[in-house]
Every structure is written in C-alpha cells, then in structure tokens.
N, C-alpha and C positions, 0 to 999 in steps of 0.2 A: 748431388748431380741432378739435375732436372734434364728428365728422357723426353723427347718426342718424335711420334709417329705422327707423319703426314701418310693419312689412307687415301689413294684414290679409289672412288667406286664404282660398280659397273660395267667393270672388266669382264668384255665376253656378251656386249651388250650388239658391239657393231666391228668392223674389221677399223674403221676411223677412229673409232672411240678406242679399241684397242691400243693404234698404232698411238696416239696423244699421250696417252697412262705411262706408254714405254720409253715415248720423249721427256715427261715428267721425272721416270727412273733412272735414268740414264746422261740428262741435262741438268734436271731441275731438282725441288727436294723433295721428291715425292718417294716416302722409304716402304713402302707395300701396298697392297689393295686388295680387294674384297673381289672374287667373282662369280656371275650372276649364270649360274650352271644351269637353266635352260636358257639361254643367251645364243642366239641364233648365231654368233661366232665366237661362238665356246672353243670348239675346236683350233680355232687358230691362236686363241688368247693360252690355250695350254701349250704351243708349240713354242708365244714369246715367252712364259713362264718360264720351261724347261731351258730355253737357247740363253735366255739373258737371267737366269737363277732369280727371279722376280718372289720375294716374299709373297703369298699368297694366300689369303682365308676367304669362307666362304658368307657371300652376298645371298641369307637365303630370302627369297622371292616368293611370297603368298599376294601378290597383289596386283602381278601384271603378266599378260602373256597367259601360256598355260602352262597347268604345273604337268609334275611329273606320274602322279598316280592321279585315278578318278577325283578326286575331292572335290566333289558334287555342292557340298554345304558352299564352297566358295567361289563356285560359278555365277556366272549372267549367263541369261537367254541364248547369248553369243557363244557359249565353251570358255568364254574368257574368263580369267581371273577379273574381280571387279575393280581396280584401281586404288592408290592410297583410301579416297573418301568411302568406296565400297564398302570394303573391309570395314571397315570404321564403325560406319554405320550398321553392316550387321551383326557384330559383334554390341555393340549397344543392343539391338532387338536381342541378345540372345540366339540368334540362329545359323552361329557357327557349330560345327561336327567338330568336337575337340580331338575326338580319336583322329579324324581326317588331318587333322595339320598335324599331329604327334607323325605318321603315313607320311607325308609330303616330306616335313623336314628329314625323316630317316634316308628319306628317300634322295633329296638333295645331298647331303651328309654321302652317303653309299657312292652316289656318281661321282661327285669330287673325289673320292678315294679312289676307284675306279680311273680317272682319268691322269691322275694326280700321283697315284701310286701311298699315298697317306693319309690320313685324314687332318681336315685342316684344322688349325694349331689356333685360329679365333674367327668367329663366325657373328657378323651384324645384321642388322636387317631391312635388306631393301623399304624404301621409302618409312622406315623405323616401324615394320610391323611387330616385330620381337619385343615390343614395350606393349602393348596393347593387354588391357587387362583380362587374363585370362588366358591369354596368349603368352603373354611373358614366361606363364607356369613351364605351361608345355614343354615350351624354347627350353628355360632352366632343367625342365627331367630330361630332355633328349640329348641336348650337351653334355649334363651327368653322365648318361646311359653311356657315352663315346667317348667320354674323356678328355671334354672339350670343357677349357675353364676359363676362355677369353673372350668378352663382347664390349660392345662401343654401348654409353652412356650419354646421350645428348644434352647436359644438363650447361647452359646457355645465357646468361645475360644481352637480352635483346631488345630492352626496353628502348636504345635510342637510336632504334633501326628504323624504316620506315617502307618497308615491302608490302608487297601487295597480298602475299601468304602469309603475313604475321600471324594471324589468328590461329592457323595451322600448326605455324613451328611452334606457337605458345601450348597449343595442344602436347604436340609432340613433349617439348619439355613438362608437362604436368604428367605425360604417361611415365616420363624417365624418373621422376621422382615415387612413383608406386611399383613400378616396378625395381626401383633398386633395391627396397625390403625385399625381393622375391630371390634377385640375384643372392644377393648377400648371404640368403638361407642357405643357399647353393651352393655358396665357395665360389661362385663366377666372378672374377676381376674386369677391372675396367678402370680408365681413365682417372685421375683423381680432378682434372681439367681437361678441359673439353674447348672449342671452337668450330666453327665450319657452317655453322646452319644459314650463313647469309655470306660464303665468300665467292659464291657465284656472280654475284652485283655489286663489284668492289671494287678497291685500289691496290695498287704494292704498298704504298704507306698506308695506307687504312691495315691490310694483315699484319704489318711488320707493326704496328699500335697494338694491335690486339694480343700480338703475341709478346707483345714487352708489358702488355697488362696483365698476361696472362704469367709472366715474370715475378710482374711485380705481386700477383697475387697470394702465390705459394710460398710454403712454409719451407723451415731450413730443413736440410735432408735431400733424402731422392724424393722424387717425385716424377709419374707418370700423367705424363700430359699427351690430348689427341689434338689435328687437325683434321679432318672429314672434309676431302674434295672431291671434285667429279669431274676433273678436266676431260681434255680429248678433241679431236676433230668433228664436225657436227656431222650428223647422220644422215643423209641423204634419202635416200631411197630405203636400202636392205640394212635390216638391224633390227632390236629389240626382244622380244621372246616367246614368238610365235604368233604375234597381234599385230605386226606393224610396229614403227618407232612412235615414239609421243613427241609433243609438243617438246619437252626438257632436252631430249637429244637433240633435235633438231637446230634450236637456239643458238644466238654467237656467243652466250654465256658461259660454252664449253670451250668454245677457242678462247676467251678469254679469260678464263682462269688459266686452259696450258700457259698462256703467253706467259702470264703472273708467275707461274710456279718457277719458270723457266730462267724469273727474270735475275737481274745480277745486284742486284740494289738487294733484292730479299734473299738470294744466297750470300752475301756478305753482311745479312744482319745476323744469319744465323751460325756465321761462323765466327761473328767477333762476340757472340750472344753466351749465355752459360748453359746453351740448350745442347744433347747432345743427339745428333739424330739416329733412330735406331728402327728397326723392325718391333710385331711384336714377340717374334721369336726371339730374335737376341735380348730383348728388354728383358724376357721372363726366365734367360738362363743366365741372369745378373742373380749373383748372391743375395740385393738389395729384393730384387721379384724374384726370387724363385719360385714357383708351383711346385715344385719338386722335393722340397723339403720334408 
C-alpha cells in the first residue's frame, strides 16, 4: 500500500489561513496539519481542531514572531525571532543558546498539550528549522524526551523547477540529508517520499505528475509518502505570531493552492491512484508503521 499524507502548514497563523486548511479538510485532500502555537489565531484553530476532529501536530516555530520563553540568543534588536535567513545565519556564526531552543521547543510542546489536551503525535518545523545543523540534535533529544517519534523530511528533486528561492529549498534539502543521520539515531520516522517544496507556484497537472512520479518512484511494499502544503485565504491585516504577517501569507499563492487542493481533476487522481490517504496517526497505528511495537 502506498500511504499519503497531505500536511497543510501554518494552522493558527491567521483566522483566513485557518478557515482555507479547514476547506482543504473537509473538501479537498488535505489529511492533517501542522500548528504554529504562538500563532496569533491559535485559539480559534484549536476550536476548528476539536469541532471538525482535524488530525493535528505541532508547527514548532524558532523563526518568526516571538517565542514563547526569553530566548534571547534568537532574537533581533526588535524582540523578534529573526526570520528563515536569521536563524540560518547565526547558527553558521555559532551564536545560537542551545539550551534556549531545547526551553523554547519544551516549551511549544507544553502549550500544545495544554491546549490540545495531548501532546502532538508529529511535530515539523516551521520554515524547516528542525534540520538546521545543531538544531536537528536538539529537535531529536526533546521529541525523545516526549515521546514524540514523527517529523517531515524535505528531501526533494528540484532541479527542473525554476523559482526564484531555489537556492534556499536546495539549502533546505542539503540540511534534510544531515540531519536524517541525526533522526535515524533517534528512532524518529519520516516520510520515505516527500514533495511540496515548490507547490505553491503550480498546476493540478503539474501535482497530479509529481505524485504519479512519486508512484512511479517507490518500491513494492508499503510505503510512506508526504505532500507539505500551505494553503488558506491570504492574510490581510491580523495574523502571524506576534510580528505582523509576512510577505508568504499575504500572496495569492495561498488561495491558489486552496483552489488546487480543492480541486476535482486532483481528487479523482487520487482516488483511481494506488495512494491511500491517511493521517500520521492513523499511518503509524498500521501494523505496516507501527511505533508501537
């Protein structure tokens, strides 16, 4: 059987952004999502959670907005977390507090429970800090510590894209490949295929190719396969996680992927497909995934 999880991200970013995710759930193929628990409409995205039983892990967030404890090492001038490239860069200088983000993510981890009544069942990381070397570790001891043995793997064939962030996502997948020695050590699962890092600026036939490549690509057996989207209504005004929205919400790249997700041409590829769509909950109480073993 080949499993797939379409994750939407970002859930809890904006009350628009929410209400898209839930159209996604609900319409389209979108089978859980990730949410961004200091996310200025956290609270409303745990009431669609609870009302419409919405599979849900947590989006942890070292990169934008402000966090949840002091973590000083990963501030700007502003109180703000410093953005994907921030991070990045000072982690290359060395001048991340490792104890501070081991603090932060407990700390997101806690609220989610807290809000949520559990703690979440897989946990990725916004704008893919959880790969970031050194960081990865962290991520892996704190998950342990909780009992958390599920995260997203960005590992990507992108060479015949043509975006204006390539250089970025090509980063991104070079951290996914060092960090999966880290998971690995861990016992942390993930995806065995992956897709998503460029379906923001796409087609219905463009995904419905990728995913018949992504078909064609795997081996006999089960197999656990991701799609990572970020649909939703754009953000307007109120949203984000304590900083204002960014540029990314705001975009019609978010109504354009809901439309996508939504659409009827790609829900009937994936139902004449041999994909079967699932949570990553229910994936990992399959005899084939179990963690539980």
């Amino acid at each position: 059987m080949k499993y797939l999880v379409v994750n939407g991200d970002d859930l809890g970013y904006s009350v628009p952004r929410n209400e898209g995710i839930l159209r996604c759930f609900t319409e389209g193929i979108v089978t859980s999502t990730s949410i961004l628990i200091n996310g200025e409409a956290v609270l409303h995205a745990v009431d669609l959670v609870h009302e419409y039983q919405i599979p849900t892990g947590l989006h942890l967030n070292l990169s934008e907005g402000l966090p949840l404890t002091e973590a000083t090492s990963l501030l700007g001038e502003d109180g703000c977390l410093l953005g994907k490239l921030g991070i990045r860069e000072l982690n290359k200088l060395g001048n991340i507090d490792f104890k501070q983000v081991d603090e932060e993510m407990q700390a997101q981890i806690d609220k989610f429970e807290l809000l949520m009544g559990v703690k979440p069942f897989h946990v990725d990381g916004h704008q893919h800090v959880h790969l970031l070397p050194g960081i990865s570790k962290v991520f892996s001891e704190v998950l342990a510590r909780n009992g958390i043995f599920v995260t997203r793997l960005p590992i990507e064939d992108i060479s015949e894209t043509d975006l204006p962030n390539k250089d970025f996502l090509q980063t991104v997948i070079n951290d996914s490949h060092s960090a999966r020695q880290v998971f690995d050590r861990f016992g942390i699962k993930y995806a065995e295929k992956f897709i998503g890092l460029d379906s923001f600026e796409t087609s219905v036939d463009s995904i419905i190719e990728k995913l018949a490549d992504m078909l064609n690509g795997v081996n006999n057996g089960d197999t656990f396969c991701e799609f990572m989207v970020h649909p939703g209504y754009r953000t307007e005004q109120e949203g984000g996680c304590g900083c204002g929205p960014d540029d990314f919400s705001q975009s019609h790249y978010r109504e354009n992927e809901l439309d996508l997700l939504c659409d009827i041409k790609l829900k009937k590829f994936i139902e004449k497909s041999k994909f079967k769509l699932v949570s990553y909950e229910s994936l990992f109480l399959t005899e084939a995934f179990s963690i539980r073993k």
